[in-house]
N, C-alpha and C positions, 0 to 999 in steps of 0.2 A: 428523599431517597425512598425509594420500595420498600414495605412492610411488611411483615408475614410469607417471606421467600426462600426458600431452602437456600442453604448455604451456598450449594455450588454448581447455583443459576450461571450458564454462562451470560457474559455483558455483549449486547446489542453491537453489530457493527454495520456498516455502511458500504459498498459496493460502490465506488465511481470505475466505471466503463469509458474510456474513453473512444470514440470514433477510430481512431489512430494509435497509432505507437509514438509516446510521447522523447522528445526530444531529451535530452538532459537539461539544459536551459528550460524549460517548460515541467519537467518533473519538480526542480529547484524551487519556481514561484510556485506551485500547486500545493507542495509539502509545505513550504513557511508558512502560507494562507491557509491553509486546514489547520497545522499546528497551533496558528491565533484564535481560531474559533472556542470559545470556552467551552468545557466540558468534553474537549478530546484527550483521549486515555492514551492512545496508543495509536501508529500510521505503519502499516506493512505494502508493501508495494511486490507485486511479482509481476516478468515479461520475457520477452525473450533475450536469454543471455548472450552476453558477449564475453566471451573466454578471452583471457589472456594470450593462448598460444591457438591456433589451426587447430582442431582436432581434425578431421575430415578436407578429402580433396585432395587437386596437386601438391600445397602451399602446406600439408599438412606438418606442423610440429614449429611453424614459422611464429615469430608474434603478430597477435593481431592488433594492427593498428587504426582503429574503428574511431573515428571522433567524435563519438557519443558516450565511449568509456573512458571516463576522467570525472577526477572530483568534484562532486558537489557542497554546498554549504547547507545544513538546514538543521534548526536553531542554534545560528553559530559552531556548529563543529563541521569538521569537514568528513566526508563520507564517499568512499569512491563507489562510482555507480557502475554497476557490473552489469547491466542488463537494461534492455530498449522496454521501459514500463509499458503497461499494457492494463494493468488493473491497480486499483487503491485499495487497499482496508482500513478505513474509519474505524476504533472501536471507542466508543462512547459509554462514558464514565456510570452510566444507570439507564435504565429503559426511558425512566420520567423523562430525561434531554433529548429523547428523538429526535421529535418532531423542531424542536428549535434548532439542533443541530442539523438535520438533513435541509432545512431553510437556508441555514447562513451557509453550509456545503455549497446548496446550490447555487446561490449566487456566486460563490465563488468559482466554482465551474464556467457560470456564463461568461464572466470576464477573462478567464483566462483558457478555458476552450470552447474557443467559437468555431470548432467544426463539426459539435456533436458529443454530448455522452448521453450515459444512462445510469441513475441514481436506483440502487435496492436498500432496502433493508433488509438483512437477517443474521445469522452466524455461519460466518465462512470460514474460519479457522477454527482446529478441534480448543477445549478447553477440558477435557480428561485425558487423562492417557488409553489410549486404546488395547486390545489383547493383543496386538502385535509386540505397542510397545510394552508391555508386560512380560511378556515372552522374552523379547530381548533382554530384559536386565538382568537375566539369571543369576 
């Protein structure tokens, strides 16, 4: 572990980009296979949503019946997948596991999307509260 760090260093995370918008069968194996990789803290996924009902258009207030929103499994629990993935957040357990985790990431990437991503490091989610959300709490 890091030594001589202010307390509240945010923790390193990982940016997989995929080519595509990822399937929910495809989001499913990508999320278990990261989950395995030692020293992953935490996996947040954002993409574009898929609402429940129409908001916009003729169909609007209809439900949507999109077969990419339905549950998934990933480790073991089920999770219903509200949105077509489009980005990953890795966040890994200490700076030191970088570089071994964005490796074993990658491989896993290769194997299960063979039609392109792209791998960053940095911090993409806030880890303070901002003066907004200060604001808010009145």
């Amino acid at each position: 572990m890091s030594k001589n760090l202010p307390e509240q260093v945010p923790l390193p995370e990982i940016l997989i980009f995929p080519a595509r918008l990822l399937k929910a069968e495809t989001t499913e194996k990508l999320l278990n296979r990261v989950y395995e990789v030692p020293h992953v803290r935490h996996v947040t996924v954002s993409g574009e949503s898929l609402p429940s009902t129409l908001t916009s258009g003729p169909g609007k207030g209809m439900v949507n019946e999109h077969p990419e929103r339905r549950k998934i499994k990933v480790k073991g629990e089920d999770i219903e997948l509200r949105l077509l993935v489009g980005r990953i957040f890795v966040e890994v357990e200490d700076v030191d596991y970088v570089d071994g985790v964005l490796t074993e990431v990658d491989e896993v990437c290769k194997e299960i999307l063979p039609f392109g991503y792209s791998l960053e490091v940095g911090r993409y989610s806030k880890f303070k509260p901002t003066v907004t959300d200060y604001k808010k709490q009145r």
